[in-house]
C-alpha positions as CSV (number, residue, x, y, z in Angstrom):
1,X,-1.4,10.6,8.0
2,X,-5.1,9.9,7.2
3,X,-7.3,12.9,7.7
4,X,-10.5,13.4,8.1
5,X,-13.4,16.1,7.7
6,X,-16.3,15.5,9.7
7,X,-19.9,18.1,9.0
8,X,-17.2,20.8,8.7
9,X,-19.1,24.4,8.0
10,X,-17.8,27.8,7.7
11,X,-19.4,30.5,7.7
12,X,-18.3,34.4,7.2
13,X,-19.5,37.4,8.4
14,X,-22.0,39.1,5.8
15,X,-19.2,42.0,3.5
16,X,-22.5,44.4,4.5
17,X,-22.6,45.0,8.2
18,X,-26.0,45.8,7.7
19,X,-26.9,42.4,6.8
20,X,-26.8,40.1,9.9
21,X,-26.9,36.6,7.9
22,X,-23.6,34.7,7.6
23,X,-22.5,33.9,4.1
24,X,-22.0,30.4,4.2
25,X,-18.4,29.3,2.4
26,X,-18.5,25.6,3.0
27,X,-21.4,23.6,3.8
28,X,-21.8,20.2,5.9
29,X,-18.5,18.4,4.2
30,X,-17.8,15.3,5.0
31,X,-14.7,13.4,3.5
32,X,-11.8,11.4,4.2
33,X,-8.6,11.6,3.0
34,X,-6.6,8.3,3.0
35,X,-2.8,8.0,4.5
36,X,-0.1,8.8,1.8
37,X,-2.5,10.0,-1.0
38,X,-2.5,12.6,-3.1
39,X,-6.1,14.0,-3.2
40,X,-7.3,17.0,-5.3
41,X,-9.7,19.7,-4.8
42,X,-11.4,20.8,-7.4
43,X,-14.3,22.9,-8.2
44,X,-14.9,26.5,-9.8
45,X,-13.6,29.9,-8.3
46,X,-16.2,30.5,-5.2
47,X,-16.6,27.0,-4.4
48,X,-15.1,26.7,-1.3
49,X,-12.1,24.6,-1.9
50,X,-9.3,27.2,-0.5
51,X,-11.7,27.6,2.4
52,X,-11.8,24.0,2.8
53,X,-7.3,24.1,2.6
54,X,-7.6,26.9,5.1
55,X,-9.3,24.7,7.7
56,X,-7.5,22.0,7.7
57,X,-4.4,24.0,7.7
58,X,-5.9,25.5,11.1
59,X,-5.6,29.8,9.2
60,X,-9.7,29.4,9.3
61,X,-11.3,28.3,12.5
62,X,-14.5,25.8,11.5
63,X,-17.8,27.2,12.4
64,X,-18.8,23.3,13.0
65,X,-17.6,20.2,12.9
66,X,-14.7,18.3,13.5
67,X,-11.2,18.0,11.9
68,X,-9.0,14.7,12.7
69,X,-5.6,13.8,12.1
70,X,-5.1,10.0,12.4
71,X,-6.8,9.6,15.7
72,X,-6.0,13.1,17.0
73,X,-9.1,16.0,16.8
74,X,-7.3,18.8,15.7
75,X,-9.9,21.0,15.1
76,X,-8.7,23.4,17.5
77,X,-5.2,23.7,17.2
78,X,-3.3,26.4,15.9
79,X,-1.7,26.3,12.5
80,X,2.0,25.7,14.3
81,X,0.8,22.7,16.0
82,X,-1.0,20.8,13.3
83,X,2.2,20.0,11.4
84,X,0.9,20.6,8.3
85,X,3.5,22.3,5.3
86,X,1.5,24.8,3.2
87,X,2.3,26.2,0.1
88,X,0.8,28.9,-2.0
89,X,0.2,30.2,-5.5
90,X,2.1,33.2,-4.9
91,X,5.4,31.0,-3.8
92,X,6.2,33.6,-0.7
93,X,9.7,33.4,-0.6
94,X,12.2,36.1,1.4
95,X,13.4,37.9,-2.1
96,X,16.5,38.5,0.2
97,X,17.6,35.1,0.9
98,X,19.1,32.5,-0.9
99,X,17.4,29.2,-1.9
100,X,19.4,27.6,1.2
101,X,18.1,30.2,3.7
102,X,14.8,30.1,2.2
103,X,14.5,26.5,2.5
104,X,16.2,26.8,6.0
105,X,14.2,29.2,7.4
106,X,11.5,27.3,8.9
107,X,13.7,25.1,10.8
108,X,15.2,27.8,12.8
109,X,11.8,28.7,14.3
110,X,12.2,24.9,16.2
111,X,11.8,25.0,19.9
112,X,12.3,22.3,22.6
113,X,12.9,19.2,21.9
114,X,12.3,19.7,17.9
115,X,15.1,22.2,17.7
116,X,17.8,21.3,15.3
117,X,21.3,21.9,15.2
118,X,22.7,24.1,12.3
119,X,24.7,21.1,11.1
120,X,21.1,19.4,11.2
121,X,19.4,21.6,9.6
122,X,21.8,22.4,6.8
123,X,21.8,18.2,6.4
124,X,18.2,18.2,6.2
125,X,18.2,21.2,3.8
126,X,20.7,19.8,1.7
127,X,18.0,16.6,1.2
128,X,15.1,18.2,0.7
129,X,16.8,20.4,-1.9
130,X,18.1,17.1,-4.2
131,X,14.7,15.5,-3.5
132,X,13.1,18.6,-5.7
133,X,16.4,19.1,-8.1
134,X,17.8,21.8,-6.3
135,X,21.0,21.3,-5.5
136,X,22.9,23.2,-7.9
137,X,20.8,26.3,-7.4
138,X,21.2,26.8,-3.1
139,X,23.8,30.2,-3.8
140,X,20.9,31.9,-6.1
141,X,18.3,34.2,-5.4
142,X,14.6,33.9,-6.1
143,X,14.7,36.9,-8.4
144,X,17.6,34.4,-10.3
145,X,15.0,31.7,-10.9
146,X,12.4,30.6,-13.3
147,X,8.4,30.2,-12.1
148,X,8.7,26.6,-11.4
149,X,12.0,26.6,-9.7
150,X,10.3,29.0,-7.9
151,X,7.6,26.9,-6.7
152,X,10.3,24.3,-5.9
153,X,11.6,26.1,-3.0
154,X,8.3,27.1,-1.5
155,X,7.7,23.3,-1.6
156,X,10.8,22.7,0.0
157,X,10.5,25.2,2.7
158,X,7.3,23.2,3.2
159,X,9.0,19.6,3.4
160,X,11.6,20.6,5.7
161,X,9.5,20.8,8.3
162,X,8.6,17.6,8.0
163,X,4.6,17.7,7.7
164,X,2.3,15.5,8.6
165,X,0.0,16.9,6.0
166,X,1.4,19.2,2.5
167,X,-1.2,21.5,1.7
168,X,-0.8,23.3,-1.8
169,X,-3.4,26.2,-2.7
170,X,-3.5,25.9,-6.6
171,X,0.9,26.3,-7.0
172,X,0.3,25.7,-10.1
173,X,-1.9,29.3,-11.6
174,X,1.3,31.9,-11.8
175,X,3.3,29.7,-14.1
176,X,2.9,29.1,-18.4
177,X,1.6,25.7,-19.9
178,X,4.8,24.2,-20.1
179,X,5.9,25.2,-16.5
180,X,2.7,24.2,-15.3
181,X,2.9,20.8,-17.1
182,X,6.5,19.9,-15.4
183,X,5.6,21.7,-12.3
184,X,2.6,19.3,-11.7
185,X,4.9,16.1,-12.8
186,X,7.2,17.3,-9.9
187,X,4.8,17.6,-7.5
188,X,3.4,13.9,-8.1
189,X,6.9,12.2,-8.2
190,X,7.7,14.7,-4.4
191,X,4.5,12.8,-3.1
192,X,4.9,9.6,-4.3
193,X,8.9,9.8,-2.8
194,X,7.7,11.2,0.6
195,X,4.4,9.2,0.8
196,X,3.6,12.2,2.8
197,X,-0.6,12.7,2.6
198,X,-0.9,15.9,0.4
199,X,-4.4,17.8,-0.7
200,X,-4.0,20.1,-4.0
201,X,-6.5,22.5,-4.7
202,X,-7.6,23.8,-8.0
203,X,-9.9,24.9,-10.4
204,X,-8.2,22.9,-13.8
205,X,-9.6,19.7,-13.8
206,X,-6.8,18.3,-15.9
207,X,-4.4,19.5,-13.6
208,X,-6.5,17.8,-11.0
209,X,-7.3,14.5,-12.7
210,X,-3.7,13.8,-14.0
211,X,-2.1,13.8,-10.5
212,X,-4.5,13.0,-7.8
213,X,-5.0,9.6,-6.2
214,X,-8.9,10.8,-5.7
215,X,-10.7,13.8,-6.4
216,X,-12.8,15.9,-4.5
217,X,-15.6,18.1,-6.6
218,X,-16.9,20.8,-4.9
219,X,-19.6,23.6,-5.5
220,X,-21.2,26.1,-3.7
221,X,-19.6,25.0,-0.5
222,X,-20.6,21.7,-1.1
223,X,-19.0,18.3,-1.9
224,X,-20.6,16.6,-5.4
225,X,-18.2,13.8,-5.5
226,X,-14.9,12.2,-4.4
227,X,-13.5,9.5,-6.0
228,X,-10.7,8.0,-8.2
229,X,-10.4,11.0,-11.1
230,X,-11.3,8.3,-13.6
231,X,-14.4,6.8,-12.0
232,X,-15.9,10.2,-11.2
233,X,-15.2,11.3,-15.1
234,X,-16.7,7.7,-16.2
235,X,-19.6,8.0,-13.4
236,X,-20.8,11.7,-12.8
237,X,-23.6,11.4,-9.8
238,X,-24.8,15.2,-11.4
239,X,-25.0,17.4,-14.2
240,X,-22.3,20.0,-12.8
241,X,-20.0,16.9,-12.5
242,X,-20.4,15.4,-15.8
243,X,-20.1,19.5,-17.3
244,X,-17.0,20.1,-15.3
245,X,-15.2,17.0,-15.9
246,X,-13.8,16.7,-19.4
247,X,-12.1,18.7,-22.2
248,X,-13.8,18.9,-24.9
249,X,-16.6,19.2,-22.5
250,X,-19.6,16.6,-22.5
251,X,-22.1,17.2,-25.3
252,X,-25.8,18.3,-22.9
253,X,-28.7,18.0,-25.3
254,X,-32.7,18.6,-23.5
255,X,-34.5,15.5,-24.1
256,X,-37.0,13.5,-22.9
257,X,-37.9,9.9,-21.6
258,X,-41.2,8.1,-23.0
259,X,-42.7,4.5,-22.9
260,X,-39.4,3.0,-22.0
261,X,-37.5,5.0,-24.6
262,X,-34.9,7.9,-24.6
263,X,-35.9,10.7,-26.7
264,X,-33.2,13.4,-28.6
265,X,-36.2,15.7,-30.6
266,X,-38.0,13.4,-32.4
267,X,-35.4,10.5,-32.6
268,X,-35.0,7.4,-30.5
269,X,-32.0,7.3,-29.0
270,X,-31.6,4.2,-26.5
271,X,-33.9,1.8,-24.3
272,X,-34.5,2.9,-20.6
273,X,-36.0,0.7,-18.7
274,X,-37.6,1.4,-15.8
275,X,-37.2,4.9,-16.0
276,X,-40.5,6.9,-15.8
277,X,-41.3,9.5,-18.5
278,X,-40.0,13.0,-17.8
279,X,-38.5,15.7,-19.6
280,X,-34.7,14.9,-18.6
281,X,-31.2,16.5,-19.7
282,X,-28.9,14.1,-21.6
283,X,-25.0,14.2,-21.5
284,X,-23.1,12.6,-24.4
285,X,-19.1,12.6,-23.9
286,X,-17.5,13.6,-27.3
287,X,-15.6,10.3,-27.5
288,X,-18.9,8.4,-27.2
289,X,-20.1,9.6,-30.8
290,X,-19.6,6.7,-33.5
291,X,-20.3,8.3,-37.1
292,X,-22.8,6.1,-39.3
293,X,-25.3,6.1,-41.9
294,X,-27.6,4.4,-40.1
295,X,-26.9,6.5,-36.9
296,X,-29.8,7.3,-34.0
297,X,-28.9,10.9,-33.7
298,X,-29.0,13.2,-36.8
299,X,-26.9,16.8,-36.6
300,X,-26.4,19.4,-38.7
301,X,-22.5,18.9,-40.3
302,X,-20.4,21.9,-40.0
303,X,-16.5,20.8,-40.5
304,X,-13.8,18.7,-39.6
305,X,-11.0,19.3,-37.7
306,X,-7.8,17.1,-37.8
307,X,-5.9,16.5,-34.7
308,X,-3.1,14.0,-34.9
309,X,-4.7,10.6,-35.0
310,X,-8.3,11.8,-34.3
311,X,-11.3,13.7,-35.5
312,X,-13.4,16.2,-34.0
313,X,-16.6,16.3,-36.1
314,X,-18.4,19.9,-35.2
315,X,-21.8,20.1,-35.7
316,X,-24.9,21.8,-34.2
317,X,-28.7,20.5,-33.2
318,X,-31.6,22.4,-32.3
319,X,-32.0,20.6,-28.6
320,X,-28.2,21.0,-28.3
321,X,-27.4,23.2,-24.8
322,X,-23.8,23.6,-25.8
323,X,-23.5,26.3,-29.1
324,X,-21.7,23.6,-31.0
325,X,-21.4,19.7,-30.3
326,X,-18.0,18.0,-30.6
327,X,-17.7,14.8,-31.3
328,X,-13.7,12.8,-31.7
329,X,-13.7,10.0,-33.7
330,X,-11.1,8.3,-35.3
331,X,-9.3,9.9,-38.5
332,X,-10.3,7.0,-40.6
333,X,-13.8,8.3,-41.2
334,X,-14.9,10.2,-44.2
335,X,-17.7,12.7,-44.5
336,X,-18.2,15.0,-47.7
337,X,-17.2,18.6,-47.5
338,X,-20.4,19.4,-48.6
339,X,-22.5,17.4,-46.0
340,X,-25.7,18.8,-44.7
341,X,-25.7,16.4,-41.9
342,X,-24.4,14.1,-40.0
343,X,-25.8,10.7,-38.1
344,X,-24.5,9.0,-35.2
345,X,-24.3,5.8,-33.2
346,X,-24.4,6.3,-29.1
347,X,-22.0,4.5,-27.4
348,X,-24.1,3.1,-24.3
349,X,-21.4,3.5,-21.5
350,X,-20.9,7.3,-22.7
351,X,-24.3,8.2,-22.5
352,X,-26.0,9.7,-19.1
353,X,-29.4,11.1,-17.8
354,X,-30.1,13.5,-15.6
355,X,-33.3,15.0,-13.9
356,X,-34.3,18.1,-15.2
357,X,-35.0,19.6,-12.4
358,X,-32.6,18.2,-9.8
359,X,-29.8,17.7,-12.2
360,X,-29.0,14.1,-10.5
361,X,-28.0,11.6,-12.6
362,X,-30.8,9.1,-13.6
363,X,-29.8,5.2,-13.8
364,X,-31.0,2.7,-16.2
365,X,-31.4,-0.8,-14.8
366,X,-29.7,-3.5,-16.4
């Protein structure tokens, strides 16, 4: 089920009655979300992307704009009639119940011609409950379950309905790395199985970027980017992309753009052609340092640190935004203990520039 957000907006009622302006929560979004795909919303707390769930779930009504299900506007349908499966961070189960009647629960709220049989739904139950590895757990209680198995019946409570849409509001925050690691795995095999077209919303952008077909970077209520997690990491269009995407972050030093040249303090870093001269921001990812004695960029050497079969080289630089800079290289290269400094090569296709006041990115021709 392809969806679509057209100039959707929301805005809230100001928390001080006093104040009659709306605080606006999402601003003027626009996006599509193709049929079967897994799409992740990402941004900061406060950005807007639960907002953004809520409304295409139908629990917030837009202030304007339009919402579409394949060809159907459902921007004013109730939650019940959008056929969407929603699943929170909280998991929401009936402490009470079983898995089984958990799962089952839903289904016996049917009506008309979508009411099931109990023989139906304890089949349909009984699917849904293998397709997440639940099987052998349908007698226990939730109180009898870890975190993630946990989150495996509010996700099955949400596929036995049958969605046309699986909404999940980050299920992934209550649960430790290593739950959160298979968790996530789980929830990209479900989708893939089902093909059912699924938005996941959450602040980690590994979580985000390791699962989703295409991701959606939001802030401030507003969209930044959307695009395959990949292309948006290699091809930030702003500064809060380029910052938000990437662990260790990117590298921001203040810099600046003269006669045709790229500027790092006093060094020349790279050719920019046809770019005019301005003071810019420049955003160097930590894999696109290359050590060398000969290097463009000169930083004060702090240590090494060995992980596995890389390098992080941590150093410092006077127009460096970030306290320290880290750079990974591979753990072939040597560099004294007692090293006052360190010079580096710029890989070209890791390097970008953005306006300093703006913060868009700036492109080099060629």
């Amino acid at each position: 089920m392809k969806v679509v957000l057209e100039n959707v907006t929301k805005r809230f009622p100001n928390r001080d009655k006093k104040i009659k302006t709306e605080v606006t929560a999402v601003n003027n979004v626009s996006f599509t979300i193709p049929d079967g795909k897994l799409i992740g919303l990402l941004g900061p707390s406060g950005c807007g992307k639960s907002t953004t769930l809520f409304m295409i779930c139908g629990l917030h009504k837009i202030t304007e704009g339009k919402i579409f299900f394949g060809e159907d506007d459902v921007t004013n349908l109730s939650p019940e009639n959008r056929g969407v499966g929603l699943v929170f961070q909280n998991y929401a189960l009936y402490p009470h119940m079983t898995v089984k009647q958990n799962i089952m629960f839903p289904m016996e709220n049917f009506k008309g011609e979508d009411k099931l049989t109990k023989e139906q739904m304890l089949e349909r139950t009984m699917q849904v409950a293998k397709l997440v590895q639940l099987d052998g757990l349908l007698e226990r209680k939730p109180s009898e379950l870890s975190g993630g198995q946990q989150q495996r019946v509010a996700i099955a409570r949400a596929l036995v309905k049958m969605p046309r849409v699986l909404l999940l509001d980050e299920p992934l925050s209550n649960l430790d790395a290593r739950l959160r690691l298979q968790t996530r795995e789980e929830i990209r095999r479900i989708q893939r199985e089902t093909k059912i077209t699924t938005v996941f919303v959450t602040h980690d952008q590994e979580e985000a970027m390791s699962i989703s077909d295409e991701i959606v970077v939001m802030k401030d209520g507003v969209v930044q980017q959307m695009g395959v997690p990949q292309t948006v990491y290699q091809d930030p269009a702003n500064l809060f992309v380029a910052k938000f995407l990437g662990t260790p972050p990117i590298n921001v030093f203040t810099g600046k753009v003269s006669g045709g040249a790229l500027y790092i303090g006093a060094e020349k870093i790279m050719a920019t052609p046809g770019v005019a001269d301005q003071d810019v921001y420049v955003g160097i990812r930590p894999e696109g340092f290359v050590v060398s004695d000969n290097g463009c960029l000169t930083c004060d050497f702090r240590q090494v640190e060995t992980m596995g079969g890389f390098m992080s080289v941590v150093s410092t630089h006077e127009n460096s935004e970030n306290p320290i800079i880290r750079s990974t290289v591979t753990d072939d290269i040597k560099i004294a203990e007692d090293a006052k400094t360190v010079k580096f090569d710029i890989k070209p296709n890791k390097i970008y520039i953005f306006n300093k006041e703006t913060e868009e990115r700036i492109r080099i021709e060629g």
